[in-house]
LOVEXVO-696956 format. One line per field, with one value per residue (C-alpha): residue number from 1; residue in three letters; x, y, z. Coordinates in steps of 0.02 Angstrom, whole numbers, padded with zeros to 5 digits. Layout:
BEGIN
k c(NUM  ...)
r c(ALA  ...)
X c(X  ...)
Y c(Y  ...)
Z c(Z  ...)
//
This chain:
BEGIN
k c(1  2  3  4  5  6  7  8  9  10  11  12  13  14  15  16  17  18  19  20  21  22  23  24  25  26  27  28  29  30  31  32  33  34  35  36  37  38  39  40  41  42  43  44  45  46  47  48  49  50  51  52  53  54  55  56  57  58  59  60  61  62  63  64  65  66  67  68  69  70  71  72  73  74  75  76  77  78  79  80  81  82  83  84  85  86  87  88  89  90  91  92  93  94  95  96  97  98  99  100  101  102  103  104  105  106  107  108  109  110  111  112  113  114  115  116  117  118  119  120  121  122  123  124  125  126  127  128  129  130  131  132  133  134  135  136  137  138  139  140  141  142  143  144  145  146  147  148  149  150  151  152  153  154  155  156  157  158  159  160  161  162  163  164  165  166  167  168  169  170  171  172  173  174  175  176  177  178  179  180  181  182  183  184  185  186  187  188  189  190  191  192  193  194  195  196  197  198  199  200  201  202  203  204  205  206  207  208  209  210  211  212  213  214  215  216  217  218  219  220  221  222  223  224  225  226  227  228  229  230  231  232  233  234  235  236  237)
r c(UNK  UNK  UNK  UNK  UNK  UNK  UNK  UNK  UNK  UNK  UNK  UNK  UNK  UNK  UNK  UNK  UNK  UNK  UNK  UNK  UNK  UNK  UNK  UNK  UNK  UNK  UNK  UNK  UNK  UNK  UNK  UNK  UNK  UNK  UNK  UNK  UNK  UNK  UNK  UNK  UNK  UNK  UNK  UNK  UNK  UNK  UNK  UNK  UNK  UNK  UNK  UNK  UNK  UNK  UNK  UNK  UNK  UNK  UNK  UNK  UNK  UNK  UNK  UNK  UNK  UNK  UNK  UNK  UNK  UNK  UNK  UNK  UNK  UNK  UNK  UNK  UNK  UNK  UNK  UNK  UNK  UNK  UNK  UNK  UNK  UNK  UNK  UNK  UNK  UNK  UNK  UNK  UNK  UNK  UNK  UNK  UNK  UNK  UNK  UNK  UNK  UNK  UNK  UNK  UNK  UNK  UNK  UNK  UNK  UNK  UNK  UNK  UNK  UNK  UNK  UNK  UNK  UNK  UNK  UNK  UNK  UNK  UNK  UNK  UNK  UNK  UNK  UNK  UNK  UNK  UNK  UNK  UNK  UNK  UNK  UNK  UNK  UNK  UNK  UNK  UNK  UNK  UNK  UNK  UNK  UNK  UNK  UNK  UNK  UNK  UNK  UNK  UNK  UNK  UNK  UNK  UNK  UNK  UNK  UNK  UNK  UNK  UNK  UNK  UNK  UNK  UNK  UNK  UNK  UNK  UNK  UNK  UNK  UNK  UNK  UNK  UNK  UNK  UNK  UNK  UNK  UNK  UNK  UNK  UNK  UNK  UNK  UNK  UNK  UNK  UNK  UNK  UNK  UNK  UNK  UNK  UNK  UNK  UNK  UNK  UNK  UNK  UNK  UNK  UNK  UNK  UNK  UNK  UNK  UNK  UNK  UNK  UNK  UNK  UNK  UNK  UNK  UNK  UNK  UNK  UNK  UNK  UNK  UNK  UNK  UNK  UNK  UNK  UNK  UNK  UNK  UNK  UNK  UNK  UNK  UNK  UNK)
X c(08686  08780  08929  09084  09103  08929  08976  09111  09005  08888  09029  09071  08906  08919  09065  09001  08842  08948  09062  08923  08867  09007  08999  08818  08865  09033  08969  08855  08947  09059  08897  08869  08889  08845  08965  08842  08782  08972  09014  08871  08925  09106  09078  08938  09054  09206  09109  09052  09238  09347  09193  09208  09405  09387  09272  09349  09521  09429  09373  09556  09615  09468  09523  09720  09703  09586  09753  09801  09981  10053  10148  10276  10186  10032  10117  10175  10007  09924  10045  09988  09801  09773  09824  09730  09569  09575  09630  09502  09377  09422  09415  09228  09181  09249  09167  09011  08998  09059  08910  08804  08840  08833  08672  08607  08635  08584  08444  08519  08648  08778  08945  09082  09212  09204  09322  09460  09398  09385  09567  09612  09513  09612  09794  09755  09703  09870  09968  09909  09935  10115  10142  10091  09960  09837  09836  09752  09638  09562  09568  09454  09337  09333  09295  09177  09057  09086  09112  09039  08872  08851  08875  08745  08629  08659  08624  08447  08413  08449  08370  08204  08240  08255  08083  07996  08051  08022  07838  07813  07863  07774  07943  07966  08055  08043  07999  07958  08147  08209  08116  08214  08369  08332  08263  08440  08547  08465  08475  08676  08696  08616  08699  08885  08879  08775  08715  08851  08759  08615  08435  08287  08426  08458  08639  08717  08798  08631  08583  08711  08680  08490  08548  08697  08532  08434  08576  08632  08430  08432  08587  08489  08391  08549  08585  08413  08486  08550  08378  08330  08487  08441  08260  08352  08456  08325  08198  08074  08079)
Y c(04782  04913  04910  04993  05124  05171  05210  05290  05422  05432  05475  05615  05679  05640  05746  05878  05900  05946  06067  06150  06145  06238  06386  06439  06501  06564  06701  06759  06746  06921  07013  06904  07036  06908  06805  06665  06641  06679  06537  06433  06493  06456  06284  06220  06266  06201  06045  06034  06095  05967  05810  05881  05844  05690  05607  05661  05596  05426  05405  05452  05323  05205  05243  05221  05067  04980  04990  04826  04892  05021  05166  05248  05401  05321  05241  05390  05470  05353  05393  05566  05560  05425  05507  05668  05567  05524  05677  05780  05661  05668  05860  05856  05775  05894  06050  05956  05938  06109  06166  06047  06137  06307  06272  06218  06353  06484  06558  06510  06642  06523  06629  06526  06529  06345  06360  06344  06183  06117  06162  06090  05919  05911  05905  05785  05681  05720  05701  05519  05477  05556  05465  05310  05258  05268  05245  05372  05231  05215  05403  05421  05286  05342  05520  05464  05345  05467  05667  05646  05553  05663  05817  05772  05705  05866  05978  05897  05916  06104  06133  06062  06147  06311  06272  06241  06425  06488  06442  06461  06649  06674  06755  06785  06655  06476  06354  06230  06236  06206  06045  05989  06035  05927  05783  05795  05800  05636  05556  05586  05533  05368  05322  05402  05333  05196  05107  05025  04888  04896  04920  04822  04790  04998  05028  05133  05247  05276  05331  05433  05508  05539  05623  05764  05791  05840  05899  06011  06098  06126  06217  06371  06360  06378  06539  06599  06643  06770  06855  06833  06927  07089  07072  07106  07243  07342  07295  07185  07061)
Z c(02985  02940  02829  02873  02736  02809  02979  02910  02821  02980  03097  02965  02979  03184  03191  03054  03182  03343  03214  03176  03339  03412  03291  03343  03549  03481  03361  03507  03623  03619  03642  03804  03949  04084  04164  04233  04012  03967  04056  03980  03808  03844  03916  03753  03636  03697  03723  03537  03484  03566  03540  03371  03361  03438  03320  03178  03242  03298  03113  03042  03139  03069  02899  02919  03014  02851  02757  02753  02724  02843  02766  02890  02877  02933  03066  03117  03070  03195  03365  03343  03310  03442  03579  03507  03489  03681  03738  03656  03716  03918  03885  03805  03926  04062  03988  03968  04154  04144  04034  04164  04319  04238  04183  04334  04436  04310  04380  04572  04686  04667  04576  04518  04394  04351  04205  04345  04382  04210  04201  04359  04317  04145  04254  04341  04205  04141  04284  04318  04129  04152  04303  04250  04354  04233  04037  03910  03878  04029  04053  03895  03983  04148  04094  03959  04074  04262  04179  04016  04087  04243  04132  04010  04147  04257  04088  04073  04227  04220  04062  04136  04294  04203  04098  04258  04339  04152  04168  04351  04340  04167  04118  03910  03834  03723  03879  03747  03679  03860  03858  03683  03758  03920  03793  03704  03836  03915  03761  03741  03923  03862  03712  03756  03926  03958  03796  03687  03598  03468  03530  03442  03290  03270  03292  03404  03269  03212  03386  03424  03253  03310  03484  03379  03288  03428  03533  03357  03353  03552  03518  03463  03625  03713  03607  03664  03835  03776  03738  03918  03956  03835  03934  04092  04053  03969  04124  04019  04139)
//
């Protein structure tokens, strides 16, 4: 069992992962020419940027609320980072089905700009939490167990989609790195959308810890993408 201070320092380390995360795509990602791997870069690290934010605001809240005695400034402290915390979850989870889409039609004619529809998804989260018919609550939930798990589960799919054209056409690459990155993404589907309890007495924080892990070294497989895209510009391929 572990104690509280503990999963403290593991959602740190949680949210430390996904920081880290982020930065890898980004510093490649202004010598991306393609659109179709711009929009994969774009979509990975916004995901790791805003789940990122929204950890780190879940824990602030964590360690304001263990104050047995509320300060107004931490009352105060807590109406804004709340709200953040939700918000920046509903909108991981949108570019991760971003990022899952993208992926998935990599190596397929399909052409769209789906950054308009991670926009357009994010109003109208907004607009029914402004409207009232829904509260940010259930917006984080809703997003977390429909976008967040079919983005994850359509990102493993695509990543062993993609290794299986990798080694049917003998092109150059790391097919063995596409199979990580499918392993990684299946695992986050299963412990941020379906799993919520223990499993054989290991605690979910230590799973989740386990996927950022995985999900933090497929990360560089992403990045490899754009390798295959130098190959085709020079003809290698």
């Amino acid at each position: 069992m572990l104690k509280p201070s503990h999963i403290n320092y593991i959602y740190l380390i949680y949210g430390l992962i996904f920081l880290a995360m982020s930065i890898i795509p980004a510093g490649k990602a202004r010598r991306v020419t393609s659109p179709t791997i711009k929009n994969i870069f774009w979509s990975f690290t916004a995901f790791s940027t805003t789940k990122a934010l929204s950890i780190f605001s879940g824990l602030s809240i964590k360690l304001i609320s263990s104050d047995e005695m509320l300060s107004v400034n931490n009352v105060f402290a807590l109406i804004i980072i709340n709200p953040l915390a939700i918000i920046s979850s509903v909108i991981s989870s949108v570019f991760l089905l971003h990022f899952g889409i993208s992926i998935l039609t990599y190596k397929t004619s399909i052409r769209i700009n789906y950054k308009v529809f991670s926009i357009l998804l994010f109003l109208v989260y907004m607009t029914l939490y402004f409207s009232g018919i829904i509260d940010l609550h259930s917006a984080e939930r809703i997003s977390r167990y429909s976008f967040g798990f079919n983005g994850a589960f359509l990102s493993s799919i695509g990543c062993f989609n993609l290794f299986k054209t990798k080694v049917n056409s003998e092109e150059k690459g790391l097919p063995s790195g596409l199979i990580i990155c499918g392993i990684a993404f299946f695992l986050y589907a299963l412990t941020e959308g379906i799993i919520t309890n223990p499993i054989s007495g290991i605690p979910i924080e230590l799973l989740r810890l386990f996927t950022a892990i995985v999900l933090f070294i497929s990360s560089f497989f992403v990045v490899d993408l754009l390798k295959e895209e130098r190959y085709d510009r020079i003809g290698f391929i």
